[in-house]
C-alpha positions in Angstrom: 93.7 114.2 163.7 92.4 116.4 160.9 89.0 116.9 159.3 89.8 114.2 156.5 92.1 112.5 157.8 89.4 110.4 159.2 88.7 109.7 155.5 92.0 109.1 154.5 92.7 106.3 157.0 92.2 103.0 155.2 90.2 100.6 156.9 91.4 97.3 158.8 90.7 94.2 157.1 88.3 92.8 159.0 87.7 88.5 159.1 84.5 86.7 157.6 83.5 83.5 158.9 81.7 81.8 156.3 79.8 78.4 157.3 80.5 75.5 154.6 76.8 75.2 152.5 77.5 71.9 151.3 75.9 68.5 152.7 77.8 67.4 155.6 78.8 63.9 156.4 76.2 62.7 159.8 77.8 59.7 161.5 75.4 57.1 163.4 72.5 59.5 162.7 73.7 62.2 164.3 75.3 65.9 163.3 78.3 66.6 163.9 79.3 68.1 167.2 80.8 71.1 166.0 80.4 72.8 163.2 83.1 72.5 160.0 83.8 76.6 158.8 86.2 77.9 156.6 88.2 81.0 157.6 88.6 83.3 154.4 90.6 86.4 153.6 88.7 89.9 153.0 86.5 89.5 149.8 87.4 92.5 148.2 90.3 92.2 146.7 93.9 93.4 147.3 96.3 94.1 144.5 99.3 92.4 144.4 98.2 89.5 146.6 96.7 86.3 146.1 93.7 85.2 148.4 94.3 81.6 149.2 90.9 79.7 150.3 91.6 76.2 152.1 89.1 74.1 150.8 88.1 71.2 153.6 90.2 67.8 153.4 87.1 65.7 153.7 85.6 67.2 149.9 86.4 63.9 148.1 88.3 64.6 144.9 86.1 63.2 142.5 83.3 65.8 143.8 85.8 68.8 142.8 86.3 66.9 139.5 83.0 67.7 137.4 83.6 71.7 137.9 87.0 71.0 135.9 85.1 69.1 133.1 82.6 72.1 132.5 85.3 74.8 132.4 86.6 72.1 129.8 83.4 71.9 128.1 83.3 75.5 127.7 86.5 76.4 126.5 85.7 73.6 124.2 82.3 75.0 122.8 84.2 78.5 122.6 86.6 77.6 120.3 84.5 75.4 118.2 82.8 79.0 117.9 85.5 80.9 117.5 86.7 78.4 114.6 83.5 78.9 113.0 83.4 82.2 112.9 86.8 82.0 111.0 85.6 79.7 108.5 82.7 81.9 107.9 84.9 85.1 107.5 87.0 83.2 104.9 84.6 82.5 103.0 83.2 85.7 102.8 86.4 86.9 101.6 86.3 84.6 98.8 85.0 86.7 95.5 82.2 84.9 93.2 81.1 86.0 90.4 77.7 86.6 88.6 76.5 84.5 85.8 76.1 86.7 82.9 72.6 84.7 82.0 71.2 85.6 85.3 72.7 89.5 85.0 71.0 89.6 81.9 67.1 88.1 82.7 65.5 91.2 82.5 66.7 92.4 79.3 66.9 89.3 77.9 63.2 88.7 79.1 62.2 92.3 77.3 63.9 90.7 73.8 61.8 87.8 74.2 58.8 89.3 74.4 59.0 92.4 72.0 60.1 89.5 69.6 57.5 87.2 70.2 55.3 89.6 70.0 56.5 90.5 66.2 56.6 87.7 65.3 53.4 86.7 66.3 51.7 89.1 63.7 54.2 87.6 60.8 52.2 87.5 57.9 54.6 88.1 55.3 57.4 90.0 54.4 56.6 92.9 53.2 57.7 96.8 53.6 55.2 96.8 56.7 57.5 94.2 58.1 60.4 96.0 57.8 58.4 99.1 59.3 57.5 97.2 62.1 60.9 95.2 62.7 62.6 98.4 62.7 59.9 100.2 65.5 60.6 96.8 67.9 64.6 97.2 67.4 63.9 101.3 68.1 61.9 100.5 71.3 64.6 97.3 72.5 67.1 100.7 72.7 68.9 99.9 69.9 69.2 103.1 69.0 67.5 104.8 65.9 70.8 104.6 63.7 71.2 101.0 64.0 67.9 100.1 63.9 67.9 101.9 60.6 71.1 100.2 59.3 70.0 96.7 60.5 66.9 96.9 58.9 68.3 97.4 55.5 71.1 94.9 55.9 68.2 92.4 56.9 66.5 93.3 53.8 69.1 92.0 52.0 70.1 88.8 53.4 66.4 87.9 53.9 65.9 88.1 50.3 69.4 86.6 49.8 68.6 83.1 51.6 64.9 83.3 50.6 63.5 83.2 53.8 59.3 83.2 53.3 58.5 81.2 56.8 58.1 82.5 60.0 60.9 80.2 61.2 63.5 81.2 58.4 62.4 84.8 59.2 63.0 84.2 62.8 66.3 82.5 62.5 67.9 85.4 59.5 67.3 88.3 61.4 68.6 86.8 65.3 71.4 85.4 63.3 71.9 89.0 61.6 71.6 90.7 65.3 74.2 88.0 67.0 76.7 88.9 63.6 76.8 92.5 64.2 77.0 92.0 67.9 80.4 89.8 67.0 81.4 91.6 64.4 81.5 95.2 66.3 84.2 93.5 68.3 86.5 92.6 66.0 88.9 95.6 65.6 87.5 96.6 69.1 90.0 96.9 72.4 87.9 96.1 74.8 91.4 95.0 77.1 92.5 97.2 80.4 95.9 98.7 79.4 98.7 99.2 81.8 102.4 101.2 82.3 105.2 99.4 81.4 106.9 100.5 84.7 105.8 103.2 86.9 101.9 103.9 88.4 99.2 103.1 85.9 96.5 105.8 86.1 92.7 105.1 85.9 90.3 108.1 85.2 86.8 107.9 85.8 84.5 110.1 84.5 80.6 110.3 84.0 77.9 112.2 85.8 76.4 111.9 89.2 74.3 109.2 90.1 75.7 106.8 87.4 77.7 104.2 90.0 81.4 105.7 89.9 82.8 105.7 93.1 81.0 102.1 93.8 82.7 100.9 90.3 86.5 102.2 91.5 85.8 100.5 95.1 84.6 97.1 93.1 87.3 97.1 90.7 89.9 98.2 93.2 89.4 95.3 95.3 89.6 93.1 91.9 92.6 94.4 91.7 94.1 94.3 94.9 92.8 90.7 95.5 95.1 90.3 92.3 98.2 91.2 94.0 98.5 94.8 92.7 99.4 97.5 94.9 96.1 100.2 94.8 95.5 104.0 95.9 92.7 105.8 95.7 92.3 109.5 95.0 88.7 111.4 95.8 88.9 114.3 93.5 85.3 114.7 93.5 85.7 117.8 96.0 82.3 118.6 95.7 80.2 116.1 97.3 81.5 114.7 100.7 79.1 111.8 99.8 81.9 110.5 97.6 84.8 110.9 99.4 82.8 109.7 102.2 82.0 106.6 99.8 85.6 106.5 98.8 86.8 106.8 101.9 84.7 103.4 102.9 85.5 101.2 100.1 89.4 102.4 101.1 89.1 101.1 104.6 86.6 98.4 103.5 89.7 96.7 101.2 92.4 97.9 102.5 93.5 100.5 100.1 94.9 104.3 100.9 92.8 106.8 99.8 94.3 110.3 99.2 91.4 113.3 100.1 91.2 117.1 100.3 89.1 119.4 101.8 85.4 119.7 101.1 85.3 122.5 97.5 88.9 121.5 97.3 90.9 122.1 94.2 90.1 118.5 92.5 93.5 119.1 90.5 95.5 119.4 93.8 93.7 116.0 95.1 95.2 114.6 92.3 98.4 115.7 92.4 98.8 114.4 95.7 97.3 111.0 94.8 99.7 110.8 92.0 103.2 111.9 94.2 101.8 109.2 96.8 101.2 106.2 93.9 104.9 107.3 92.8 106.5 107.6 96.6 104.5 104.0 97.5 104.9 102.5 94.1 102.0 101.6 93.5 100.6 99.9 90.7 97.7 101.1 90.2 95.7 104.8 91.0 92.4 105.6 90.7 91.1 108.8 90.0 87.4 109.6 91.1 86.1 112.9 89.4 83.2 115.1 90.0 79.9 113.9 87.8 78.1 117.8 87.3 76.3 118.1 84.4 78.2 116.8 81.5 77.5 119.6 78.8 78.9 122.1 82.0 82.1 123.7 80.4 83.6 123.8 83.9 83.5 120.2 84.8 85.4 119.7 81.0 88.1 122.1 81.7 88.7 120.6 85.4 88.7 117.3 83.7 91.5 118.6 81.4 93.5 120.2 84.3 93.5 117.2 86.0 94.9 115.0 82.7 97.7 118.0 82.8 98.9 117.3 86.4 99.2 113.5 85.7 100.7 113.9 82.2 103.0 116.6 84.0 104.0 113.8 86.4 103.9 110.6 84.9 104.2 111.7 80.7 102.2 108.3 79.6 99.3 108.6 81.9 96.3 108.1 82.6 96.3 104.9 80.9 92.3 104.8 80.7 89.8 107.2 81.2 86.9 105.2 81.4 83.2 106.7 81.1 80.9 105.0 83.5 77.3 104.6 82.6 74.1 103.7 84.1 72.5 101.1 81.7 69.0 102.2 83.5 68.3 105.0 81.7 68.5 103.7 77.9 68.8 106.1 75.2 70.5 109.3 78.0 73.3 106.7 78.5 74.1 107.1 74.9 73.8 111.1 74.7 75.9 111.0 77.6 78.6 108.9 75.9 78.5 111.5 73.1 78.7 114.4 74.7 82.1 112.7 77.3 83.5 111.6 73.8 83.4 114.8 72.2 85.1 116.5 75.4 87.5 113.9 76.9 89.7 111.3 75.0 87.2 108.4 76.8 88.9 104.8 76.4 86.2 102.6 77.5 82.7 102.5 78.9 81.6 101.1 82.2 78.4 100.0 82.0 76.5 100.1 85.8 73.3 98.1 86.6 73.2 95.7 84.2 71.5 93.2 86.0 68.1 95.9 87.4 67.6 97.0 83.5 65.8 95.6 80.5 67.9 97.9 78.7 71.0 96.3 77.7 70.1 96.4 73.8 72.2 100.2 74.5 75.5 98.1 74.2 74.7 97.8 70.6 74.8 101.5 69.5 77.3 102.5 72.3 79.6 100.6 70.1 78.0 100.8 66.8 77.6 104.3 66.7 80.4 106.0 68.7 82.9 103.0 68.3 83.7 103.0 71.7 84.2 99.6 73.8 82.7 98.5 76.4 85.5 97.0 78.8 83.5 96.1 81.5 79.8 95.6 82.9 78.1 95.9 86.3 75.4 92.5 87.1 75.0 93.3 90.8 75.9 95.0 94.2 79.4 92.4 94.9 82.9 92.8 94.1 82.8 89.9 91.5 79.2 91.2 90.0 81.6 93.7 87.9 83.0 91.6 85.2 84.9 92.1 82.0 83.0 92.3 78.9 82.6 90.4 76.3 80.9 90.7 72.8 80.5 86.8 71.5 79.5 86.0 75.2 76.9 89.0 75.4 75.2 88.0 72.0 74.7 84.2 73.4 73.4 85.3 76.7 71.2 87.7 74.9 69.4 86.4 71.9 70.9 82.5 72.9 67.2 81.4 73.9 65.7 82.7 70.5 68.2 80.6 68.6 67.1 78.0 70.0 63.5 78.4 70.1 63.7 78.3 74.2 62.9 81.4 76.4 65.5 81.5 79.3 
């Protein structure tokens, strides 16, 4: 025998005698005479073979019975769970949306009070009125320019109806400020427009920080849950954050999401994202760009490269380049929208974080002043907080409660 083979020799099975712990049965008083054991296999077990354990004849039946009723019970309580758990999932899955009332508290809170607080010094109407009207439409980010205009239109029509009381006063100028909301809709196309066959292509644009990538992963799902076929491309090769981002909202719903390397090319992302919508047929493709400073000559001129490549490969696209911006910051949001109108042929306007602002009077000039729609609006951190827009339903939600003489 070798020096291992001592440790290569497997072991005998050896026999355990294992004594029965259950009560036993004494007859006239007295134990039995010899003792009932059980003869079992080796405990450790073999592959391949079954250990059979002969279980004593005298074990009544019905004492073996109540084990089988809690191995019942439990599979029982587990799939009650299991069910459960289902149920819940479902109805995660199921997209609600946000009331627009509720999006818009703050700012419609802000409104309230600014014009309360006008009102409340109404002593007549004068050129100080007029003044002042026009210095609360300024600081409810109206935007000088249409504080300006409304302010001589209201001249007008308050002398027109011969308002003099505080309530006539109160209920020309609201009315005014709910008519220009409307009527800035009218010729407006505030409606997503898609290819008649082929991919359609989505360009976002707009500078860091403003809620891009979480808009494309909110209205991708929208989308998707829609029926439409969806791929994601993260041309924003200069922050992993985003394709990171991307990347999660991708696996999140479902959706492909076509990446290059980190200081990529952002044109070549996009090339690949469109040959892979055309190869998968997809409906839809999403285009996430870098957000660098917006006046940075650069970032326009990569912007135009990448509109080249799609128009190179698809000759009607992108469909929409939509300008995403964050309703936070008031008065920048609208430079911002200048400056992306002058360098990019913008289609619509995104605006993020409705819902934590008490700036949403910047829908006014956004659309008053650069004649841009806004197509959709963000009221909160779910899939169905990002919700079309709409200009009669805005103006209700927004100056609703001083119609009516009731705060919301």
């Amino acid at each position: 025998m070798g020096l291992f083979d001592f440790f290569k020799k497997k072991p005998a099975a050896p026999k355990v005698v294992v004594e029965v712990l259950y009560p036993q049965t004494w007859e006239n008083g007295e134990a039995p005479v010899e003792p009932t054991v059980l003869a079992a296999e080796v405990l450790q077990p073999t592959p391949g073979e079954a250990v059979e354990i002969q279980v004593p004849s005298h074990i009544a039946a019905e004492e073996v019975a109540p084990v089988a009723e809690v191995v019942e019970t439990v599979e029982t309580e587990t799939e009650t769970e299991t069910e459960t758990e289902t149920e819940t999932e479902t109805e995660t899955a199921v997209i609600s949306e946000t009331n627009l009332d509720e999006g818009l508290t703050k700012t419609r809170k802000t409104w309230s009070e600014r014009w309360n607080a006008f009102m409340a010094n109404f002593r007549s109407v004068d050129e100080d009125f007029f003044e002042e009207l026009e210095e609360t439409l300024i600081g409810a980010d109206v935007g000088a320019q249409t504080a300006l205009q409304l302010t001589d239109e209201l001249r007008n029509e308050v002398k027109l109806q011969n308002a003099k009381s505080k309530a006539d006063i109160s209920r020309v100028i609201i009315d005014k400020l709910v008519e220009h909301y409307r009527s800035q809709g009218v010729n407006e196309d505030a409606s997503m427009h898609f290819a008649p066959e082929g991919p359609t292509v989505i360009l976002f644009v707009g500078v860091n920080g403003v809620g891009k990538t979480t808009t494309i992963g909110k209205m991708s799902a929208r989308y998707k849950a829609e029926g439409k076929q969806v791929v994601l491309a993260a041309a924003d090769t200069f922050r992993a954050g985003a394709t990171q981002q991307l990347q999660a909202w991708g696996e999140r719903n479902g959706i492909p999401v076509v990446a290059g390397a980190a200081n990529a090319d952002p044109a070549s992302v996009v090339y690949d994202g469109v040959k892979t919508a055309i190869e998968t047929n997809a409906d839809i493709l999403f285009v996430d760009t870098a957000g660098r400073l917006q006046n940075n000559i650069n970032l326009m001129q990569e912007l135009a490269k990448m509109k080249r490549i799609i128009t190179r490969e698809l000759p009607n696209e992108p469909q929409e380049v939509l300008l995403a911006l964050d309703a936070t910051t008031g008065q920048n949001a609208l430079q911002q929208a200048r400056l992306f109108k002058d360098s990019t042929d913008v289609t619509g306007i995104v605006l993020t974080k409705l819902d934590g602002t008490a700036k949403g009077g910047i829908i006014l000039p956004i659309r008053n002043e650069l004649h841009l729609p806004v197509k959709w609006v963000g009221l909160g951190e779910q899939v169905g907080d990002l919700q079309p827009f709409d200009a009669d339903d805005f103006a209700k939600s927004l100056f609703g409660s001083l119609l009516i003489g009731d705060d919301k």
